[in-house]
N, C-alpha and C positions, 0 to 999 in steps of 0.2 A: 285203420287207426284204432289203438284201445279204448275202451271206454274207461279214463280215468276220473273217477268223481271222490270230490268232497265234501266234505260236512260243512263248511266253509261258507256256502251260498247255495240257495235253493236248486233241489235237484233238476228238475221241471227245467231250469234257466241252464245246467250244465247239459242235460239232453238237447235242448236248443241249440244250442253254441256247437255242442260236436254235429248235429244233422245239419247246420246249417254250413259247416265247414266242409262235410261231404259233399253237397251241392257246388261250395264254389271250387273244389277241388275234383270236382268231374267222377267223382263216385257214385253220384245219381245223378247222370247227365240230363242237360233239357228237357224236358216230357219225360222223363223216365219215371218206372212204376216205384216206388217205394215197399218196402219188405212190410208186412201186416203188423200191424199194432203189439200184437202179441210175439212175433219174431225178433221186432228191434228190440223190445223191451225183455226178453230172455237173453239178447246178444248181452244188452247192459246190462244185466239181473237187476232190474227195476220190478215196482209194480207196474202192471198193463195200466193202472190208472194215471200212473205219474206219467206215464211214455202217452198216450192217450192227452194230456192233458198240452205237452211239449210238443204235438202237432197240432191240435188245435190251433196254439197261441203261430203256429211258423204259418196257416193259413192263413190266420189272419191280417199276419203280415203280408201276404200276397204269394209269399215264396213255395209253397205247396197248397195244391187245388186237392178234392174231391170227386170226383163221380161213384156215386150211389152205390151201384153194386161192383166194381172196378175195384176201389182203393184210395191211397193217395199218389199224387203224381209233381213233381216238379215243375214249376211254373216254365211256360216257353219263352217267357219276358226275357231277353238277352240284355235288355236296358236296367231290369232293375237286377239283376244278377251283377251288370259291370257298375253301380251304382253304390249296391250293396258291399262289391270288393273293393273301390273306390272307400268307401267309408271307415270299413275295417281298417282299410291300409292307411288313413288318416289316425284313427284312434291308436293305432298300436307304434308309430311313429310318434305322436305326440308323445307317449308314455315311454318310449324309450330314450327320446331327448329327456325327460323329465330326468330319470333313471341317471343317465349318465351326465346331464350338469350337478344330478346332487352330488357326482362321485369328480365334482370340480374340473367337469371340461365343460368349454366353452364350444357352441355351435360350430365354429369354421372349424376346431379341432374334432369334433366328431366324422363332419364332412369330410377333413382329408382321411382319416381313418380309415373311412367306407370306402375311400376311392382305391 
């Protein structure tokens, strides 16, 4: 997936969202190694401090671990991974019923839409 970013909202928060999307899209499966600090952040053409900055905050969420001389690595939580997609798919549902009652449909009409 490309790294598309805007000016719009902090970048730090757009390198979050796409690595974190790779994760639940299986492009860094479970335990798997992450590409070094300085590799994603020339994939994105960021600075190493902004990309640097965008894993920190995904640790500390839980979703990418450390070990010292290793790297970073993909949490092997299967629960907060189905948790995490679980909430996304919450948030991004609510926002597109929002979306389409502005555009004057009512919920049962979106439902049959979908079906």
């Amino acid at each position: 997936m490309a790294w598309e970013l805007s000016d719009d909202r902090p970048i730090y928060l757009q390198l979050m969202e796409h690595i974190q999307g790779d994760i639940l899209s299986g492009v860094y499966p479970l335990g798997g190694k992450l590409p070094s600090v300085r590799d994603l952040a020339a994939c994105a053409s960021v600075n190493p401090n902004t990309m640097q900055k965008a894993l920190s905050e995904l640790e500390r969420s839980g979703l990418l671990y450390s070990q010292r001389t290793s790297g970073r690595f993909v949490t092997e939580d299967e629960q907060l991974i189905q948790s995490l997609q679980a909430s996304i798919a919450e948030k991004e549902i609510a926002e597109f019923l929002k979306k389409m009652e502005r555009y004057g449909l009512k919920k049962e009409d979106i439902i049959k839409l979908i079906r």
